[in-house]
Steps between C-alpha positions, in 0.01 A plus 500: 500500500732285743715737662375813346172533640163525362390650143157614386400559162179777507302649209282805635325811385556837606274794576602952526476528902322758453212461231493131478532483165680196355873577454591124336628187594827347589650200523818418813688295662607555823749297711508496900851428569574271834712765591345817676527687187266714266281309249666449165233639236488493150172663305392552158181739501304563220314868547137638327686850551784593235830603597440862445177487664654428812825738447187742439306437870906492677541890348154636612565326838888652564380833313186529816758424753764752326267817502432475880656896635562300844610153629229257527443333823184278646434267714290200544434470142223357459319576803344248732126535248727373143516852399817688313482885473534523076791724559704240672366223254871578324681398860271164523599358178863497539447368823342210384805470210789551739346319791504235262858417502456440847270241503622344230870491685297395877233234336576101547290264407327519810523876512294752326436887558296776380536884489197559797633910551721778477531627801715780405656669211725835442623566164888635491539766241797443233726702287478212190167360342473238766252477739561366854239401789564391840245233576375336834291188354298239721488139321235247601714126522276216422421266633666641805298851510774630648555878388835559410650896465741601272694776375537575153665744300399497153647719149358471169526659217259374196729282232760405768404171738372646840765516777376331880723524789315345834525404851193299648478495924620131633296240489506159676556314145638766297830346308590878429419820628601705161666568182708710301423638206206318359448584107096405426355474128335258299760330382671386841665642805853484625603562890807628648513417910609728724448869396402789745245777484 
């Protein structure tokens, strides 16, 4: 698109992370502005898992976080053979959500990146319903193979949009280094610049 940049029209199919299964298909469009800006997204998904289904799976997932007695913390998650300990299996999967909303805000269209680790996580305890976790996450770049580290401070509580604040480390090409509140669902995400943690 003359002076806009470059827009891509994808149809793909998705899969759970973590059994494979086949979670539906979506169709997107995604526009790489000429500026150094995010990519402008709009999907439509069609899932094989109903609504409550997935409310369902987001309950029995907070409720295994919410009846730890102490803070959970771990490191290098998963460790250098592919394995995750089951009890931080919790911790892994909204790593891979919030970490998300990274890569999404740091990919161009010559830029990609995938979760590769956690190197560390602590859990900070709350008063209210939310949860909170402190993360230290390692992203592969491609095609670069650079690994970038960034921190990440995630809250969620099931029914609300998950809540990503992050700083990554500087990078020779970064365009920039963090973001303020960054609201993650489904639907879309929204970014405020600037915030502290």
């Amino acid at each position: 698109i003359p002076e806009s940049g470059h827009k891509y029209y994808l149809q793909f199919s998705t899969e759970d992370y973590r059994t494979g299964e086949d979670a539906g298909s979506c169709l997107a469009t995604v526009l790489y502005p000429k500026k150094k800006s995010p990519p402008v997204v709009s999907i439509k998904c069609s899932h094989t898992k109903d609504k409550k289904e997935i409310q369902e799976e987001d309950k029995r997932l907070y409720q295994r976080i919410r009846h730890q007695t102490k803070p959970i913390t771990g490191n290098n998650i998963p460790d250098s053979y592919g394995n995750i300990e089951p009890a931080l299996e919790p911790v892994w999967a909204l790593a891979v959500a919030g970490s998300s909303s990274i890569m999404w805000e740091r990919s161009t269209e010559t830029l990609g990146y995938f979760l590769a680790q956690v190197k560390a996580v602590k859990q900070w305890m709350r008063k209210d319903d939310f949860i909170e976790f402190d993360y230290t996450v390692l992203l592969h770049e491609m095609p670069t193979q650079e690994i970038i580290s960034c921190h990440m401070r995630l809250t969620w509580l099931p029914g609300h949009p998950l809540k990503v604040k992050h700083f990554c480390a500087p990078d020779s090409h970064s365009r920039d280094e963090g973001s303020g509140a960054e609201s993650g669902s489904a639907a879309g995400a929204s970014a405020e610049k600037g915030a502290n943690f």
